[in-house]
NUTOR-573319 format. One line per 8 residues: number of its first residue (from 1); for each residue x, y negated, z of N, C-alpha, C. Coordinates in steps of 0.05 Angstrom, whole numbers, always signed. Each point is the difference from the previous one (the first is absolute). Example, Ala and Ser with C-alpha at 12.3 -4.5 7.8 and 13.67 -1.06 7.14 Angstrom:
1	+264,+114,+156,-18,-24,+0,+18,-24,+0  -7,-21,-14,+16,-24,+1,-15,-22,+14
END
This chain:
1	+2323,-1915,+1483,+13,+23,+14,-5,+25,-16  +20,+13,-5,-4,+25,-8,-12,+24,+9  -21,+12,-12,-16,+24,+8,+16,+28,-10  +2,+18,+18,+17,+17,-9,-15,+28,+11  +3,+20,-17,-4,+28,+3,+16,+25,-1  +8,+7,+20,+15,+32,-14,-6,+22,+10  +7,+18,-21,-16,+24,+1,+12,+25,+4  +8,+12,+13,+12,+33,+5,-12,+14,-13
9	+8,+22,-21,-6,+23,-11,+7,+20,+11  -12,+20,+15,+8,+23,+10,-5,+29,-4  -16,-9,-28,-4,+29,-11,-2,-17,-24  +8,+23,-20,-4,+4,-31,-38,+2,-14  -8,-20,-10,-31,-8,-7,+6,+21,-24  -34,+2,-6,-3,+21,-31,-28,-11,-12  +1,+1,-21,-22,-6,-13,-30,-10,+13  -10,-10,+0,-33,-6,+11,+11,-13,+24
17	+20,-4,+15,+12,-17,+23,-5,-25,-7  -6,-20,+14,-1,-24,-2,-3,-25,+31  +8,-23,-9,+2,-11,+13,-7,-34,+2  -11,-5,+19,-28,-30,-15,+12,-20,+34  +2,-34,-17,+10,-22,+17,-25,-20,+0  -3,-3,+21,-15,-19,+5,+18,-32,+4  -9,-16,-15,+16,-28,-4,-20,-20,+4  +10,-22,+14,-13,-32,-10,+11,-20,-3
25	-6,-26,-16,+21,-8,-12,-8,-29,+21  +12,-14,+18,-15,-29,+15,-1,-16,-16  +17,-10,-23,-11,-23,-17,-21,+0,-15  -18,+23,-7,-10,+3,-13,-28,+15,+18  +0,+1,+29,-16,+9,+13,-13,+30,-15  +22,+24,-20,-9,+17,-7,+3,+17,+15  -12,+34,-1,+8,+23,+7,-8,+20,-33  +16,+21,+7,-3,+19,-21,+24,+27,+18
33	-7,+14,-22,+16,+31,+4,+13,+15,-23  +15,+1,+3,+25,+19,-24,+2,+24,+5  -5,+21,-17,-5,+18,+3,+26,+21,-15  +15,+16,+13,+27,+15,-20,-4,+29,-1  +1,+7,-22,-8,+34,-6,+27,+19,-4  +10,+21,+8,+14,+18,-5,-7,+13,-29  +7,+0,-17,-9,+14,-30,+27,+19,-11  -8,+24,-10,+24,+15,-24,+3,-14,-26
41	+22,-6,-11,+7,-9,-29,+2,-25,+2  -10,-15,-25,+18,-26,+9,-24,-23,+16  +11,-20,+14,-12,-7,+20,-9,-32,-13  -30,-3,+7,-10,-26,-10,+7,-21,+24  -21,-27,-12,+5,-21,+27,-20,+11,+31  +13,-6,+16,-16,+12,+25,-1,+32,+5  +23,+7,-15,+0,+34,+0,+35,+10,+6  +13,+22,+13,+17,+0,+6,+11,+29,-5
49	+18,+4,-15,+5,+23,-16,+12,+20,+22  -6,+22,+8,+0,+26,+11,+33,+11,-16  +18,+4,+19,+30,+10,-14,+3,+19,+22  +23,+16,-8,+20,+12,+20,+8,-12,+10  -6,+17,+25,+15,-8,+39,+27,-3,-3  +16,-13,+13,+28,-5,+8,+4,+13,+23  +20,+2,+12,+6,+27,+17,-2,-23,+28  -7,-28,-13,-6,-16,+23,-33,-6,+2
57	-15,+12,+13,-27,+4,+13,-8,-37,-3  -29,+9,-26,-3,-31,-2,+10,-24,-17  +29,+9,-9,+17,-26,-19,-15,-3,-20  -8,+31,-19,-13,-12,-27,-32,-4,+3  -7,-3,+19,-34,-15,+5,+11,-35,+0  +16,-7,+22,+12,-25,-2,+9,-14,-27  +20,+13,-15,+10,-6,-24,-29,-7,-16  -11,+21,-5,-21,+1,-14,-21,-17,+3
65	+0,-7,+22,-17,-19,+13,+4,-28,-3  +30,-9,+2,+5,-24,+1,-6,-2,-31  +2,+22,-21,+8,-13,-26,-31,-6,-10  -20,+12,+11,-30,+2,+0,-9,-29,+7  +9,-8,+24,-7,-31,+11,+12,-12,-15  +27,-7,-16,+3,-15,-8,-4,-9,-40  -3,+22,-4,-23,+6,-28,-35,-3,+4  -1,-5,+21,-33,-4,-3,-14,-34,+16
73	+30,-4,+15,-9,-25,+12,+19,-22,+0  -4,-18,-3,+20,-26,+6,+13,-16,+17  +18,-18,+4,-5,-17,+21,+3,+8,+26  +22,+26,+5,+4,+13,+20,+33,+11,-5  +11,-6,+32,+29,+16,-11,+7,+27,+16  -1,+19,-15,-5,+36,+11,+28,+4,+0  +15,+9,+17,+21,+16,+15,-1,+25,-9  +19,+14,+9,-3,+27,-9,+27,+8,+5
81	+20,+17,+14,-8,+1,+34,+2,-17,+11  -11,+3,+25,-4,-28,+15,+23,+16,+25  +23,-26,+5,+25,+4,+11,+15,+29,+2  -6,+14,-24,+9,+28,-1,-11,+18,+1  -27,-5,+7,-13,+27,+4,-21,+4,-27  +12,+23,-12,-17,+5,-29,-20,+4,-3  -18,+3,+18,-27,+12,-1,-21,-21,+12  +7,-30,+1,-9,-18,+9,-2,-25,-16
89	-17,-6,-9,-18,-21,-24,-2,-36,+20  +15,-15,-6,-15,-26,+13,-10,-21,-22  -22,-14,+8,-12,-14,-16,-10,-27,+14  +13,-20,-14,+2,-25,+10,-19,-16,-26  -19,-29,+18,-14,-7,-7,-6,-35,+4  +5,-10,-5,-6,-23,+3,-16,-17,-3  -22,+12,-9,-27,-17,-14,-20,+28,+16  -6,+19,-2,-20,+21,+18,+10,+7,+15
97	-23,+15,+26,+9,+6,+29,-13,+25,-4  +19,+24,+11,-18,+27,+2,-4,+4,+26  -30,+5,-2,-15,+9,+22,-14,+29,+5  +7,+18,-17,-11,+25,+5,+20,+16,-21  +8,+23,+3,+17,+23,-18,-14,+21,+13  -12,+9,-28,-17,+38,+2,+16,+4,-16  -3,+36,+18,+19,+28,-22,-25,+25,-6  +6,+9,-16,-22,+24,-5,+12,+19,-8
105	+4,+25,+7,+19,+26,-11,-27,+8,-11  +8,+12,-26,-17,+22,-16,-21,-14,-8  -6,-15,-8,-22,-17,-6,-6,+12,-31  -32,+11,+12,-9,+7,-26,-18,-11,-20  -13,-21,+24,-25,-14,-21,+9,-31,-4  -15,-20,-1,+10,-20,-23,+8,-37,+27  -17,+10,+22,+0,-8,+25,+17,+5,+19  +7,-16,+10,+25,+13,+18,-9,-4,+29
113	-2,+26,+21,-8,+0,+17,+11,-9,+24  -20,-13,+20,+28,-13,+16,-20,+7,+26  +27,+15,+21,-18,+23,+22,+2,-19,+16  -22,+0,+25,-5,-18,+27,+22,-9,+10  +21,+24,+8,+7,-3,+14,+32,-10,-1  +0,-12,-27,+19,-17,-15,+12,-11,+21  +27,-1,-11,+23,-16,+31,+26,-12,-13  -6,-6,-27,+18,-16,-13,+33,+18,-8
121	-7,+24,+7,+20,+18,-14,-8,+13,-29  +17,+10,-11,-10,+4,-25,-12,+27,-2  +7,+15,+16,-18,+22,+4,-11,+11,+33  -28,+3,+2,-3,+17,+30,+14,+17,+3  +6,+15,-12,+5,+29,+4,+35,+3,-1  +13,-11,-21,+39,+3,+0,+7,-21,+15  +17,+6,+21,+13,-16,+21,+26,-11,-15  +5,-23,+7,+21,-17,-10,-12,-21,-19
129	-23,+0,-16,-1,-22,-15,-8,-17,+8  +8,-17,-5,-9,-33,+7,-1,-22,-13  -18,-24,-2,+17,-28,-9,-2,-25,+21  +19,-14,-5,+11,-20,+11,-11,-23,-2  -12,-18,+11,-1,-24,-1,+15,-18,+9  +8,-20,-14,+20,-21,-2,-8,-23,+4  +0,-28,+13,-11,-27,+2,-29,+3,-11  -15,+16,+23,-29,-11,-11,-9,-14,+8
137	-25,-14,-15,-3,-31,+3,-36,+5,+11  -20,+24,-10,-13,+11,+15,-10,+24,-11  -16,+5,+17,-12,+32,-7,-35,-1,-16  +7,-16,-17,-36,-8,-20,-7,+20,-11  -7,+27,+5,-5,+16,-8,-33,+1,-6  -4,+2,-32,-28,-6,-9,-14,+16,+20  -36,-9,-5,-21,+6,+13,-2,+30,-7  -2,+3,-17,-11,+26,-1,+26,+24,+23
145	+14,-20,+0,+26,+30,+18,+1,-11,+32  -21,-13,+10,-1,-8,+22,+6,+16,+18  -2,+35,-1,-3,+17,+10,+26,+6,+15  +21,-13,-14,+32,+7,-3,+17,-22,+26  -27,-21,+1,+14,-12,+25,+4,+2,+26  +23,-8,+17,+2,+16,+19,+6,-17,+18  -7,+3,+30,+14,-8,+16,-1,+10,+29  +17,+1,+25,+12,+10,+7,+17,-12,+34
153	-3,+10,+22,+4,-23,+20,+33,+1,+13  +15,+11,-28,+27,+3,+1,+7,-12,-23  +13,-18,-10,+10,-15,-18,+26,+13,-16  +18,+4,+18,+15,+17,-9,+0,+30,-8  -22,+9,+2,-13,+26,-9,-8,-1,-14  -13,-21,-15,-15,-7,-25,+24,+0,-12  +20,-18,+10,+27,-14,-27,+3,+28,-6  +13,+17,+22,+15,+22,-11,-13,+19,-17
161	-29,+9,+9,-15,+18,-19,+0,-3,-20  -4,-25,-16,-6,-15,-21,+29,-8,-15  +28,-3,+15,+23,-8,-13,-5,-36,-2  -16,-12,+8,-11,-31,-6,+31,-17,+14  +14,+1,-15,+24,-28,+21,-11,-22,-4  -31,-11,+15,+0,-26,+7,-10,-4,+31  +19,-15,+15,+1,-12,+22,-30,-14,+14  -14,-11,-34,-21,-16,+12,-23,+16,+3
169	-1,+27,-3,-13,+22,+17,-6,+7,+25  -13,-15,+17,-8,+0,+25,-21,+27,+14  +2,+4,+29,-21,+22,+6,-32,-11,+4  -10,+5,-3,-23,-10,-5,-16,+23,+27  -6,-19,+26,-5,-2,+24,-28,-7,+4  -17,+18,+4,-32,-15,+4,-16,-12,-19  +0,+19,-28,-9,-20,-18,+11,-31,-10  +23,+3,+3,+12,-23,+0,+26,+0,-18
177	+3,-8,-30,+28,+7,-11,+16,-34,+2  +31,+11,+5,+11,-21,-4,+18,+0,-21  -8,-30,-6,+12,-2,-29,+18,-24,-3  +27,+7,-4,+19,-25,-3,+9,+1,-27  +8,-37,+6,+10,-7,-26,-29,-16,-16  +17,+9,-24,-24,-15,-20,-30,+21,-7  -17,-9,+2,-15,+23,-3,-31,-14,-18  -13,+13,-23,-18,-12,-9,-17,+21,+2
185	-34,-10,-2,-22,+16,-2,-22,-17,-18  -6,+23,-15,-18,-14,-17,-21,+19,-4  -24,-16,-3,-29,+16,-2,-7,-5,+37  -37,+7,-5,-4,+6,+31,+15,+16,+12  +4,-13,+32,+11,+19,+13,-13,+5,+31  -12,+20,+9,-8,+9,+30,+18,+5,+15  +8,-8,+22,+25,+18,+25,-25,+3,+18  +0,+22,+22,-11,+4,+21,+24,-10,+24
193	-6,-22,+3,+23,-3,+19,+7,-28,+3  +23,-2,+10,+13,-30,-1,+20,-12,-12  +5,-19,-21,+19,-11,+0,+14,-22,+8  +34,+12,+9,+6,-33,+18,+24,+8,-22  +3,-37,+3,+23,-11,-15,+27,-14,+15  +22,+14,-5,+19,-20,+14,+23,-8,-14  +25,-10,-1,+13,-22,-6,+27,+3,+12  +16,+15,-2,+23,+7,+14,+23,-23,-4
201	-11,-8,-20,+23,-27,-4,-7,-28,+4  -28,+0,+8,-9,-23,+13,+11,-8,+30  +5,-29,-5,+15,-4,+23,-24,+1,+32  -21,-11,-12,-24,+6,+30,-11,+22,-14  +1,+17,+30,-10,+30,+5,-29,+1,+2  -12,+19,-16,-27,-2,+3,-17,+17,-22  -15,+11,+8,-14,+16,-35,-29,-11,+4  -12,+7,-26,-28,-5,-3,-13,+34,-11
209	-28,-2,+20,-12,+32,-8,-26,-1,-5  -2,+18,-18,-30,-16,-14,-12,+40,+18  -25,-12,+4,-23,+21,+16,-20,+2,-19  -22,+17,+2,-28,+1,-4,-8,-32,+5  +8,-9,+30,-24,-19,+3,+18,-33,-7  +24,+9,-5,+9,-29,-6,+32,-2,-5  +5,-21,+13,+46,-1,-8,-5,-12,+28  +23,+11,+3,+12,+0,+40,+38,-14,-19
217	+4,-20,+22,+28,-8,-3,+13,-6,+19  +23,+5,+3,+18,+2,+21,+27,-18,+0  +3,-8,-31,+15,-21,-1,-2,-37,+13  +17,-10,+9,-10,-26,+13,+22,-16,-15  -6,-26,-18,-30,-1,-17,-9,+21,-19  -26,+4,-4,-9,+17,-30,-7,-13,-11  -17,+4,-27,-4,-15,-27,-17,+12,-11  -22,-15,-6,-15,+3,-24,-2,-22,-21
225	+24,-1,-9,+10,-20,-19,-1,+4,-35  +1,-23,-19,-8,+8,-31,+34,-3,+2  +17,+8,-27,+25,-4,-12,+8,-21,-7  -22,-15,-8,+5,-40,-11,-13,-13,+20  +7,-21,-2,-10,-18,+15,-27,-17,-7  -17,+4,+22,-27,-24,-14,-13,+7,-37  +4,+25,+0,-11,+0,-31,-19,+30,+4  -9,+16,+28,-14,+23,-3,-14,-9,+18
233	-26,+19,-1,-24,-7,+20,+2,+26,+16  -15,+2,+27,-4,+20,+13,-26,-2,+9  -20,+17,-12,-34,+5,+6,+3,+25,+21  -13,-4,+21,-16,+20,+18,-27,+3,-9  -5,+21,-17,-30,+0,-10,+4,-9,-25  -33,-3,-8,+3,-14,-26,-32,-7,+6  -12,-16,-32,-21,-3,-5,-25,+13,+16  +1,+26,-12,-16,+22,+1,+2,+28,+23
241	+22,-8,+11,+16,+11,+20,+10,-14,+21  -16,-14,+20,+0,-19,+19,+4,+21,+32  +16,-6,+12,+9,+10,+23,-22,-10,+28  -23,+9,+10,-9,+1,+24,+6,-21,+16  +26,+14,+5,+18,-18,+26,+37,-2,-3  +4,-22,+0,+32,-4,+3,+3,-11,+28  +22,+12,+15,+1,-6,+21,+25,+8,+5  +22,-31,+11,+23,-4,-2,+4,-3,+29
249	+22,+22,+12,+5,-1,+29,+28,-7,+7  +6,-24,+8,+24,-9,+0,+1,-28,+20  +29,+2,+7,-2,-31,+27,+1,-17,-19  +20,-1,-18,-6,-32,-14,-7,+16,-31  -13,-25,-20,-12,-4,-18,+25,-26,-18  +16,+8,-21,+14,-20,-13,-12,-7,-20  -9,-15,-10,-11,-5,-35,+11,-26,-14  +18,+0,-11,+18,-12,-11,-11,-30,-21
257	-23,+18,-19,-23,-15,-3,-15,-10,-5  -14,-8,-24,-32,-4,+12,-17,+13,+0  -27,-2,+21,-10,+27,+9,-32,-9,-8  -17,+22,-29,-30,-24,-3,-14,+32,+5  -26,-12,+10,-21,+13,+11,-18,-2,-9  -20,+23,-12,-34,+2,-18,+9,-7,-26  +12,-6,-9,+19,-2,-30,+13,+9,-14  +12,+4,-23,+20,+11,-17,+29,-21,+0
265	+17,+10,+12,+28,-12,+5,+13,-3,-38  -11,+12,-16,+11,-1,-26,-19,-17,-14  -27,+1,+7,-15,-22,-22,-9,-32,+18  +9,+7,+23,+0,-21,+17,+22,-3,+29  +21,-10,-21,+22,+8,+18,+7,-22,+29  -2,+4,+15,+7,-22,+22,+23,-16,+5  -11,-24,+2,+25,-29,+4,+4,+2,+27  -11,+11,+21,+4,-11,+31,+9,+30,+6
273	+12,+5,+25,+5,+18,+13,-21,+20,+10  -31,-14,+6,-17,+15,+6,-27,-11,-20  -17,+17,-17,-19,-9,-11,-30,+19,+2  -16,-20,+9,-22,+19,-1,-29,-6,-15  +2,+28,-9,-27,-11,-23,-29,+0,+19  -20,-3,+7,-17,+7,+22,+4,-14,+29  -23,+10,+10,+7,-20,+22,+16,+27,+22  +12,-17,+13,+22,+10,+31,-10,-6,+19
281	+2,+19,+19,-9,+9,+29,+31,-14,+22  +6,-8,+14,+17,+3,+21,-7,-10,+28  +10,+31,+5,-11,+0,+32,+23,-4,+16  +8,-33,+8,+26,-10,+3,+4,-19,-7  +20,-16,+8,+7,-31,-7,+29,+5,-25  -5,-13,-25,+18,-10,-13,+14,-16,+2  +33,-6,+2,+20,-11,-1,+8,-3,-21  +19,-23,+0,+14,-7,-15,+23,-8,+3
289	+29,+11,+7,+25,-4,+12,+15,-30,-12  +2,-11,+20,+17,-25,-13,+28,-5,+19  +21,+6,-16,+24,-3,+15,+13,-22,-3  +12,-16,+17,+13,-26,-3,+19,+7,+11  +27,-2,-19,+27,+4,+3,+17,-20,-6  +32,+4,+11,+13,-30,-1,+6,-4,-35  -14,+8,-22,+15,-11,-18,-27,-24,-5  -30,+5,+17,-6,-28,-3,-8,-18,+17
297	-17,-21,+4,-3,-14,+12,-9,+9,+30  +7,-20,+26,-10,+17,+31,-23,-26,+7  -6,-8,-24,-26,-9,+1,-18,+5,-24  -23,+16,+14,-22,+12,-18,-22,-8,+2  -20,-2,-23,-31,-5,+12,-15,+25,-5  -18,+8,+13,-10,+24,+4,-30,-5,-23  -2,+18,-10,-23,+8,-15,-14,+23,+1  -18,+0,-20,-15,+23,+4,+8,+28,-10
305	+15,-5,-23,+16,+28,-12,+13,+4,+23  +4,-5,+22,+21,+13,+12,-21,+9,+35  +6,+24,+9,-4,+16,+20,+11,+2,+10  +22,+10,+5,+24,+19,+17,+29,-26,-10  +7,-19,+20,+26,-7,-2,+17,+9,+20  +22,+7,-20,+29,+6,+18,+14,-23,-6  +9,-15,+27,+26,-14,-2,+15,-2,+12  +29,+6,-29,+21,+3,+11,+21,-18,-10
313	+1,-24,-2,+20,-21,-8,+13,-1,+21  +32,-3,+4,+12,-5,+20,+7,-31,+7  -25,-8,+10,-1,-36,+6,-26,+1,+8  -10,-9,+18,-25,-15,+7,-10,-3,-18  -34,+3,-2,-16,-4,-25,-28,-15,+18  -18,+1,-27,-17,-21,+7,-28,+20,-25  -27,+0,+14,-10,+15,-16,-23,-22,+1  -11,-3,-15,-22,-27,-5,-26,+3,-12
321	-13,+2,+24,-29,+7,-12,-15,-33,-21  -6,+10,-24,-21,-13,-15,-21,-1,+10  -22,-19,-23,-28,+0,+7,-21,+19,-22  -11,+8,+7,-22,+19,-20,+11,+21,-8  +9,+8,+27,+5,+43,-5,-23,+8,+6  -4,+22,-11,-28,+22,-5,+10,+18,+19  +24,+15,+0,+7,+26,+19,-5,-7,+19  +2,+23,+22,-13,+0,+20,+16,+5,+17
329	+23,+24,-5,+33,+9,+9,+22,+3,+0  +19,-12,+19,+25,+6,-17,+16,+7,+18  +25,+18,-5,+5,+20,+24,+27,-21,-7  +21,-11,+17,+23,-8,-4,+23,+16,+18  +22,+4,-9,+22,+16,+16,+22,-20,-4  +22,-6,+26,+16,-13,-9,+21,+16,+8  +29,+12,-19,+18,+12,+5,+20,-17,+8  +23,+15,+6,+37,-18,-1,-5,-21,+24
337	+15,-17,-3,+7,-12,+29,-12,-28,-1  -20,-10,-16,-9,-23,-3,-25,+3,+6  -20,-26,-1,-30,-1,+6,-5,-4,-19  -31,-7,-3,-20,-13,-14,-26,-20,+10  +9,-19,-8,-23,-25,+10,-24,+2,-22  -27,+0,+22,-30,-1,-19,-5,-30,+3  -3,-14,-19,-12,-20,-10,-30,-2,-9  -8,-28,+0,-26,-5,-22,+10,-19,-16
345	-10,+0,-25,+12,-18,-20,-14,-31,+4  -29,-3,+16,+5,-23,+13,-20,+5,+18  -21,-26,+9,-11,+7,+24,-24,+2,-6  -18,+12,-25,-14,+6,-7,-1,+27,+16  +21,+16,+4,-3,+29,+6,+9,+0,+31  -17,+17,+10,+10,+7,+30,-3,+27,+0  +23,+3,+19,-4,+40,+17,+14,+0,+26  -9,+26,+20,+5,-15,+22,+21,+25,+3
353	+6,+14,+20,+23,+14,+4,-8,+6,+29  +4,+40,-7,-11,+16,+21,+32,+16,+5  +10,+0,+19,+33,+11,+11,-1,+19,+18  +13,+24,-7,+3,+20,+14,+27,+4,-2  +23,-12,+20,+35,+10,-1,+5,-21,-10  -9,-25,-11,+17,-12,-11,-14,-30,+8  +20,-25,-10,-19,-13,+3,-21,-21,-5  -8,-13,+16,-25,-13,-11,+3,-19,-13
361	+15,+0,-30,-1,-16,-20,-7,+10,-29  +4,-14,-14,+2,+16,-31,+35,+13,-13  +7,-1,+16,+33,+16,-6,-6,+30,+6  +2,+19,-29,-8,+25,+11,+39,+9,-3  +7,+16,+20,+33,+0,+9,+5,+18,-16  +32,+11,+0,+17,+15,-16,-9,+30,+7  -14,+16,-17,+2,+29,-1,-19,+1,+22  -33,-16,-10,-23,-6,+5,-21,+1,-17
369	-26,+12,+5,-15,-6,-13,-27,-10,+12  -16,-12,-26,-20,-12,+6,-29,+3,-15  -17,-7,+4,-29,+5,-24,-12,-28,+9  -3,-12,-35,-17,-25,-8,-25,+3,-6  -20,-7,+11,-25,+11,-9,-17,-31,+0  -11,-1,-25,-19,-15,-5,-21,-4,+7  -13,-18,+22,-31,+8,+18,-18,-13,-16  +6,-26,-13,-22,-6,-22,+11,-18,-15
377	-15,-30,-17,+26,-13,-19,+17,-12,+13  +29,+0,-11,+27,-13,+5,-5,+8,+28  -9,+14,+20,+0,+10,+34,+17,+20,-1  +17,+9,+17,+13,+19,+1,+8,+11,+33  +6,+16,+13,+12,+18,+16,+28,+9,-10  +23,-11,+23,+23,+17,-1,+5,+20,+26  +3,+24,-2,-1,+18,+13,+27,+18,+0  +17,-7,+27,+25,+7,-10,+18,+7,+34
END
């Protein structure tokens, strides 16, 4: 995008007059300053030869001017008048962005002075001069001229004071500037304040705002997601920098998968879903879900991997206790419109059958449940 500057002349400059640009170039992350002198006789690079006035206020500072910029610099295309008006210099740029234009009348020493109360006209004091800013891309005005920045809880007061035609100039409300579009920052940076982010073209509504004490989100779902898939890590802490307490407040818990404990997941990565290095505490009974559905058999024998059966085959089934189970419990549910018959695999094993609603056999009924409990070997209790 083109960076562009123009400049109104509204009085005739004289000798020791001068005038200094503050530039930076983004590919090259430079800044610097150009500095243009008014001189009598003939005029060097960065110097701009002092002639007779034209009876038009301004033309030959312009003339003179454009022929100055374009004898001392390159890579720039200078106008001269700009849509008719003679006394008006534009300077287009394509590779640097200007961020600051000083004027100095009468300048006697070798420094060019630049007063507080600077307001981006070319002089305090003669009414009418000005310059223009054209597609600016930002206002990087080096450190040392920090002094020169401004802001203001009218947006449009800023544009107009300043001549700035860019739109993505917001009012900046409570310590708070808003900034659209594309926008970069580089080096540390402090805000006293908040920033929230939003997404006008995102189809779910929602921003994220980062606080002093954390990020608040309002989008449903949010993300704290890498760009690739399965190839970045995400540390809370580190080594040497170990967190107190993590503490995750939420109805459900998803973990997709596997989850190892007292260990290093990278130098000892886990095969099971849950791994623990050390010994485990549970205050509670462990399960183990075993679902029997119609793609298999509605006759099962029950083991010890299994705790918690659901069955839901649509056919009568048959569940068949073995000999030499260790567990102690097994919770059974039967869904859909069929039963489930408890067996023993022979008559080595007995259990007797305690009935509350249902009845006094081993048929536990459709969209029923029951608990198998082991009283000692191959003995059992059905309770249903």
């Amino acid at each position: 995008m083109n960076n562009r500057v123009t400049i109104t002349f509204s009085k005739d400059f004289v000798a020791g007059d001068s005038m200094g640009f503050y530039y930076s170039d983004p590919s090259t992350q430079t800044s610097g300053f150009w500095k243009f002198e008014w001189v009598n006789g003939t005029a060097g690079t960065f110097e701009v030869q002092v002639d007779s006035a034209t009876t038009t206020t301004g033309e030959t500072e312009a003339i003179r001017f454009a022929s100055a910029w374009t004898n001392s610099l390159n890579g720039f295309t200078v106008t001269q008048p700009v849509s008719g008006n003679d006394n008006q210099v534009q300077i287009t740029s394509q590779t640097y962005h200007f961020v600051n234009v000083l004027a100095k009348y009468a300048n006697t020493g070798s420094t060019m002075a630049i007063p507080d109360d600077y307001n981006y006209a070319l002089s305090t004091v003669i009414t009418g001069n000005k310059i223009t800013y054209e597609h600016k891309e930002s206002l990087n005005i080096p450190t040392a001229d920090n002094k020169y920045l401004w802001r203001s809880d009218n947006a449009n007061e800023v544009k107009t004071k300043h001549n700035l035609n860019d739109d993505r100039i917001g009012a900046l409300e409570n310590d708070k500037a808003n900034l659209e579009g594309g926008n970069d920052f580089t080096g540390s940076q402090t805000i006293d304040g908040v920033i929230t982010v939003e997404n006008s073209t995102d189809s779910v509504i929602g921003s994220a705002t980062l606080n002093n004490f954390g990020l608040e989100c309002s989008r449903d779902p949010s993300y704290i997601r890498p760009i690739s898939n399965d190839d970045k890590s995400l540390l809370l802490g580190k080594s040497d920098a170990n967190w107190s307490l993590v503490s995750v407040f939420a109805s459900k818990l998803d973990i997709l998968g596997n989850v190892v404990i007292g260990t290093s997941p990278t130098t000892d990565p886990p095969t099971e879903k849950l791994e623990v290095d050390g010994n485990a505490l549970v205050k509670g009974n462990i399960y183990e879900r075993f679902v029997v559905t119609s793609s298999q058999s509605s006759s099962q024998t029950l083991s010890d991997s299994q705790r918690v059966i659901n069955y839901s085959v649509t056919q009568n089934g048959t569940l068949v206790i073995p000999t030499g189970l260790s567990n102690k419990v097994w919770e059974i549910f039967v869904t859909g419109s069929n039963q489930l018959t408890v067996q023993t695999e022979n008559s080595n094993i007995t259990f007797n059958i305690v009935h509350n609603g249902q009845d006094n056999n081993d048929v536990i009924l459709a969209n029923h449940s029951a608990k198998l409990i082991r009283i000692a070997s191959n003995s059992y209790v059905l309770i249903k």
